[in-house]
N, C-alpha and C positions, 0 to 999 in steps of 0.2 A: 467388362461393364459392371459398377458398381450397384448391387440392390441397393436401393435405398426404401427404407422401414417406413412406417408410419412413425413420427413423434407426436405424442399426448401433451400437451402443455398442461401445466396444473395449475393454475391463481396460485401466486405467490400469496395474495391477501390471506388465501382462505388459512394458511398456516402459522398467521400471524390474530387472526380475529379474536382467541383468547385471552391474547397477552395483558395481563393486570397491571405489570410495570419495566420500568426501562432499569438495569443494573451499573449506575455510573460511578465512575471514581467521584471520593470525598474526599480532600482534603482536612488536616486537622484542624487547621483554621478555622471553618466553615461548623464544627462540631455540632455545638451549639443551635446552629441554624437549622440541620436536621432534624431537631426535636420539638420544630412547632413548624404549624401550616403556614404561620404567616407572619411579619416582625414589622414594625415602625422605625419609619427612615426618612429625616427631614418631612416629617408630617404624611409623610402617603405609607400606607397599608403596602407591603412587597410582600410575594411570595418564596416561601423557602424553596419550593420546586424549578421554577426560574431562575432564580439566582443557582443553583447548582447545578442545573442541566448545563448554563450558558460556562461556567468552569469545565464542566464535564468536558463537554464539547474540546474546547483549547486546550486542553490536558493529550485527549484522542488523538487532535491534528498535532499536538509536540512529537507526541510516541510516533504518527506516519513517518513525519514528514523531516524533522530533526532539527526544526528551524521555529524558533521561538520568538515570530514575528506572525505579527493576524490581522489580517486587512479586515476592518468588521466595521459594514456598511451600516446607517442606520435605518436604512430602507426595510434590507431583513431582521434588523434588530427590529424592529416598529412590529414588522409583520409577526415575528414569533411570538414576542412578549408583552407586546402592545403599548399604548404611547406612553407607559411610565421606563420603557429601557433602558434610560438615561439616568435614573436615580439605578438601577440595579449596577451599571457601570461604573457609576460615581463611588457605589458603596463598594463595590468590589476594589477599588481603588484605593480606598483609606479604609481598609482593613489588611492591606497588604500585599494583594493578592494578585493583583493585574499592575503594570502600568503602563501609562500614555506614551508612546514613543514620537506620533506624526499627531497631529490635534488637523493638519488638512492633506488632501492627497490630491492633485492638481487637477479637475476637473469632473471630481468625484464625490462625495458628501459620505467617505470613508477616513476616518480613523486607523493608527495603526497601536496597539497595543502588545505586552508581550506577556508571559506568567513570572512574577519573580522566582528569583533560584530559591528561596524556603518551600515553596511550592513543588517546586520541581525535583528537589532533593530531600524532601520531608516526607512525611508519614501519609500515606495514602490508604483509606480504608473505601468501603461500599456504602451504595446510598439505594435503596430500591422508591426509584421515582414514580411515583401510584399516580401523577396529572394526568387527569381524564383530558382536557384540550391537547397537554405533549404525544400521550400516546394518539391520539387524535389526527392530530398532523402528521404523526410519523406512520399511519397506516395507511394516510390519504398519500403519501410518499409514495406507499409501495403500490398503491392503486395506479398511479400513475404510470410505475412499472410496467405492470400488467393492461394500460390502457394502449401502452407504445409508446409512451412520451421518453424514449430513450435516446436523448438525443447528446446526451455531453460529451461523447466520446468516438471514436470507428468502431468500435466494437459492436456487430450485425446484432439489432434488434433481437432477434430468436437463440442471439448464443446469450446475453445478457441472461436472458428470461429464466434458462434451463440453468445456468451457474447460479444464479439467486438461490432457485428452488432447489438445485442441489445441498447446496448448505444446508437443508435443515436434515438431511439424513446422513449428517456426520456425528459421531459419540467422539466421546475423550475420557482417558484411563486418567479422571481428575487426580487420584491421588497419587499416583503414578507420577504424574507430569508436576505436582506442587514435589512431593521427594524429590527428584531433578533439579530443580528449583532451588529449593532449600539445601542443598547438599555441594553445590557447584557455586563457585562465585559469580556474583554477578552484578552488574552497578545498578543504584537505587532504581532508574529511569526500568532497566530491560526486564528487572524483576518484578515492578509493579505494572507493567505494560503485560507479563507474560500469565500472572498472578490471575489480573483482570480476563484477559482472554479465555482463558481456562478456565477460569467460574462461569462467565459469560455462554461457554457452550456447554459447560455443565447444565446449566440453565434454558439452554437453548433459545439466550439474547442472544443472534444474531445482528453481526452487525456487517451490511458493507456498502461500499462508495464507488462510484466511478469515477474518476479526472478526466482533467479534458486532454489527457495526453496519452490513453490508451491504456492506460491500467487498472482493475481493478483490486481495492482494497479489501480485507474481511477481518475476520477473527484470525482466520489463521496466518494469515500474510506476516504477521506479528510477533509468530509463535517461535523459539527456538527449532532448527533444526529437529535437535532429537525429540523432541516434543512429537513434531508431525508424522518420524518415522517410527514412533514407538508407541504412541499413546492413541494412534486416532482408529475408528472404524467405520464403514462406510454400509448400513443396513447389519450391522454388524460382523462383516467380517474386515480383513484383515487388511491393510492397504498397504501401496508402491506409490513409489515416485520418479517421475521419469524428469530430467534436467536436461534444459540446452547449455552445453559443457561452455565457458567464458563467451555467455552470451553476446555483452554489451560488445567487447572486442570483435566477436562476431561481426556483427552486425555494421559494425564502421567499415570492413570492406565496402558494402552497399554503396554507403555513403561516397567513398574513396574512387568507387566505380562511377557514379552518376555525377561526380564533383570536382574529383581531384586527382584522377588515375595521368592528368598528364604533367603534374609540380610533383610526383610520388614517385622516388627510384625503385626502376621496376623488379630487380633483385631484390631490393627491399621487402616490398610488398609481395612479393614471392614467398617469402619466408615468415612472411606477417600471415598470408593466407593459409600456408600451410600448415603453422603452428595453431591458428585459431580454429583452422576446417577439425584437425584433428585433435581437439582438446588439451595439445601438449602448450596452451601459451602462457600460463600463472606457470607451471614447471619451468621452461623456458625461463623468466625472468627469475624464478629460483635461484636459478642453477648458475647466474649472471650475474645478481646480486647481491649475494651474502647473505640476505633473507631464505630464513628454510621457514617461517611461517607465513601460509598458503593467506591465511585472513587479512596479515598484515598488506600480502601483495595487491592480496582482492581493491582494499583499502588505496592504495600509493596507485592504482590504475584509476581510479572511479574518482579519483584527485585530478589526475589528469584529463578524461575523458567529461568530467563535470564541473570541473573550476574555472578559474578565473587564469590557470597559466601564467604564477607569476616566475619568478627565478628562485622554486623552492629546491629540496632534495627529491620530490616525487618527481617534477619536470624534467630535472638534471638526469634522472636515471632512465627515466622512459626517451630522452632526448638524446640518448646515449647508446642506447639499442637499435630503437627509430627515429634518426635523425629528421627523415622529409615528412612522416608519416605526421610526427612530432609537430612540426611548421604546419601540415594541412591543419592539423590538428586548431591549432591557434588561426591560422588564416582563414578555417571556415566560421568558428564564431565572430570575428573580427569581421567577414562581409556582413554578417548578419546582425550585428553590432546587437549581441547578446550571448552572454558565453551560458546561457541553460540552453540555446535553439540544439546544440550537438547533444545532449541527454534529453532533451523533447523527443527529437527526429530518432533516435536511437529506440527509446520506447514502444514508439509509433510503430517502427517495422516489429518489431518482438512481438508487439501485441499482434499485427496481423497474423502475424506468424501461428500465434500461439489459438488466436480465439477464431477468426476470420477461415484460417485454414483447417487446422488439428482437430481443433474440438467441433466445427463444424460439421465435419468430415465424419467424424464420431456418432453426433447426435442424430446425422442425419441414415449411419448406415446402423449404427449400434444403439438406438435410443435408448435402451435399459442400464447402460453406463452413466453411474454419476462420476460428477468430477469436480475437483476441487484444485482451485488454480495460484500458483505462489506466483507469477510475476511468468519467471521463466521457466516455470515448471506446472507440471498436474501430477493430482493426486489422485487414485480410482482403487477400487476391490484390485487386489493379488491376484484374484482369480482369471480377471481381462489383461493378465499382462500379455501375452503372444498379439492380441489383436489391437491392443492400445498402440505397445512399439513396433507394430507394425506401419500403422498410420502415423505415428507419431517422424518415426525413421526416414519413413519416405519422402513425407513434406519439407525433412528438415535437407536430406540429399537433393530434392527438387530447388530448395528456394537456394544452394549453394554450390550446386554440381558438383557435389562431393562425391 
């Protein structure tokens, strides 16, 4: 019989009520516009803080999400910026900086726009956004939070709350992690993504999101690897990281089982279950295709398990190992006539997994445990490691009868 603790909830607001400004990417572009409150544009009065924030912003969701398309309503443009957001679009336009891709979205009064690549591969500095109305919005955001209004996602109410507020009791060894940085290659996009994150908790701009497909985003979702296992502390000591070893792989069993266990040879998926229960399946496909880099394979699976499945070399070789698994593969987005529903559905169970059960589990028997969560992994003090993996272990052998 499990004790279960008292949990303290603590208003997420009250740790945000100081905040004087928001720390957003600036473009070079944009330089200029930084250095005054407010500029003239086709006769209307614009403000510099608007117009940067709403880059800001598209710049963020590029670095998530790696797709340089932005459905942008003007409903919520209306509501952020008010009824001039259409001249700050236009300007953003013929300064270089945005363009129009869709002008209608069939039943919507959405635009689609994307960031040109000078943008995207250009000089990126800081901007400290002082809008008394932005930060404004963005507290009444987190109030909501804290009121319950959590509803974008599965993820239980009370695990959301306690991941928020955990964030603000993480440090980062700034100079540590920009050395790292500076010292290791790395393309324009990952180093100004990684750059921003690490000043951002320098600063303790936290930043995070929830989708509506069960995951939640932050500062550190973003961070290199060694960044998280070398640089971070948690009340000041020391942290671990525990991983669900080829999660996504993982987790298509489920699928496999509730969808497709009767078009899947069952040798097959023998060898598929074993290899993923036991963490040996990126080794496995190593050891089968010439590739000895682990990233690359990571890479040629997440092609599979998340594209479009055309007759590439990632299909050819995952098609070549798992033949039938391969076909489920393509025949369940094909019923579904959408090939992201198999990385939706895939999410969805990882996140129960991770938030719903683990850290649940956690906060309710261990409340003094912070934790800090990459996707398919948490972050907590060194010194909880025996009682972390132990919860942590257990739920993962319960949801797979390992």
């Amino acid at each position: 019989m499990i004790e279960v603790k008292e949990y303290k909830e603590t208003k997420i607001r009250t740790k945000i009520d100081g905040k004087k400004f928001s720390l957003q990417f600036l473009p070079e572009k944009l330089d200029s516009e930084s250095t005054v409150t407010t500029f003239e544009y086709s006769n209307k009065k614009l403000k510099s803080a608007y117009l940067i924030d709403i880059v800001h912003n598209l710049i963020l969701k590029y670095y998530f999400r790696k797709d340089n398309h932005f459905r942008m309503s003007s409903l919520v443009l209306r509501d952020k910026y008010g009824f001039l957001y259409n001249y700050y679009m236009e300007y953003l336009k013929e300064k270089g900086i945005i363009e129009m891709i869709s002008n209608y979205l069939v039943g919507k009064n959405v635009r689609i726009y994307k960031l040109s690549e000078s943008i995207i591969d250009g000089k990126i500095t800081r901007f400290k956004n002082e809008d008394k109305v932005l930060l404004k919005k963005y507290k009444e955001a987190v109030s909501l939070l804290d009121d319950g209004d959590v509803l974008t996602n599965t993820i239980l109410p009370e695990v959301k709350k306690k991941l928020v507020s955990d964030l603000f009791s993480v440090k980062i060894h700034g100079e540590k992690a920009i050395f790292f940085l500076d010292s290791t290659v790395q393309t324009a996009d990952i180093y100004n993504k990684n750059v921003y994150s690490v000043q951002c908790i320098s600063d303790g701009q936290i930043f995070y999101h929830f989708d509506n497909y069960g995951r939640m985003h932050t500062n550190f979702t973003i961070l290199k690897s060694f960044i998280r296992k070398n640089c971070l502390s948690i009340d000041g000591d020391e942290t671990y990281e525990l991983d669900i070893k080829n999660s996504q792989p993982l987790f298509l069993n489920k699928i496999i089982e509730s969808d497709g266990a009767e078009i899947v040879d069952q040798t097959e998926w023998e060898l598929f279950k074993y290899l993923t229960k036991s963490g040996l399946f990126y080794q496995y496909i190593m050891d089968n295709s010439g590739i000895k880099d682990k990233e690359k394979i990571k890479k040629i699976i997440y092609k599979v398990l998340f594209g479009k499945n055309y007759s590439n070399s990632s299909d050819k070789m995952f098609s070549k190992l798992f033949p039938t698994i391969h076909n489920f593969i393509k025949f369940y987005k094909k019923k579904h006539s959408n090939y992201k529903i198999l990385s939706h559905k895939l999410q969805n169970l990882e996140s129960n997994l991770i938030f719903n059960k683990i850290i649940l589990e956690i906060m309710e028997t261990n409340p003094e445990i912070k934790i800090v969560t990459v996707h398919d992994s948490i972050v907590f003090s060194k010194k909880w490691k025996n009682i972390v993996e132990e919860i942590f272990y257990k739920n993962l052998e319960k949801e797979f009868n390992i």
